[in-house]
N, C-alpha and C positions, 0 to 999 in steps of 0.2 A: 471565563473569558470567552468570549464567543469568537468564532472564526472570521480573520478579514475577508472582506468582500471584495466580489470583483466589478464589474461596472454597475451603474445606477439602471431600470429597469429601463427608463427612457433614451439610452444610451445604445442601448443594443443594436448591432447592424442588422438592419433586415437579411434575412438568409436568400441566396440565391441558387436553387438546386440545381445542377447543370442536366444530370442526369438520377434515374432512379429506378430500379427495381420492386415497387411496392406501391399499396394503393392509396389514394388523396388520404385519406385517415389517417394510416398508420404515418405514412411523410408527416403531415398537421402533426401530429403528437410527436414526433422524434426532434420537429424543427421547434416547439415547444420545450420540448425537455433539451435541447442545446442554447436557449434563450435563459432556461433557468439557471443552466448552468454556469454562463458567462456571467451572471447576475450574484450567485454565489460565490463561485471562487476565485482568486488573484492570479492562479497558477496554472498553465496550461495544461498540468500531468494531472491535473484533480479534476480539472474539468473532462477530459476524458475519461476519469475513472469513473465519476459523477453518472456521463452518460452510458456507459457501457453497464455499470450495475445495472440502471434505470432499464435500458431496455434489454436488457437479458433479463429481465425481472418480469417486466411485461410483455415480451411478444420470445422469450425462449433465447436461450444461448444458439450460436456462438456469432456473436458480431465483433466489427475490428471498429475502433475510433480511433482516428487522428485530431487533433486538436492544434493548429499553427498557422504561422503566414507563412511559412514555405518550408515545402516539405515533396517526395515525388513519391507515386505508388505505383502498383500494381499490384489489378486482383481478379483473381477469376474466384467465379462459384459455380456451383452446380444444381441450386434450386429457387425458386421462385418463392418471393415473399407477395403475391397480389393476389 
């Protein structure tokens, strides 16, 4: 049985980045790999998990994802991804 899906490809919101840490490439590929993600899963705890393997897989641990319509953070770090 294959897993339910989450929205149709053409459905997806375009991403709006407000802010970012990192260079046009690596944003392109992360804002990809969270378009896939919303494509495959229903749930919002899978889609974060979806992206946090993805790109701890490709660009190196340790990243934080949030995945919601509201939610409130705070973050600091201490190195440069560009």
């Amino acid at each position: 049985m294959a897993a339910p899906q989450g929205t149709h490809a053409g459905d997806v919101p375009k991403a709006v980045v407000k802010n970012v840490d990192m260079d046009a490439d690596m944003q392109q590929a992360v804002v990809e790999i969270a378009a896939d993600a919303i494509v495959k899963f229903a749930l919002e705890k899978d889609m974060a998990a979806f992206v946090k393997r993805t790109v701890d897989d490709q660009y190196g641990p340790t990243w934080h994802v949030i995945v919601g319509r509201s939610f409130g953070s705070y973050v600091t770090h201490g190195t440069s991804h560009g």
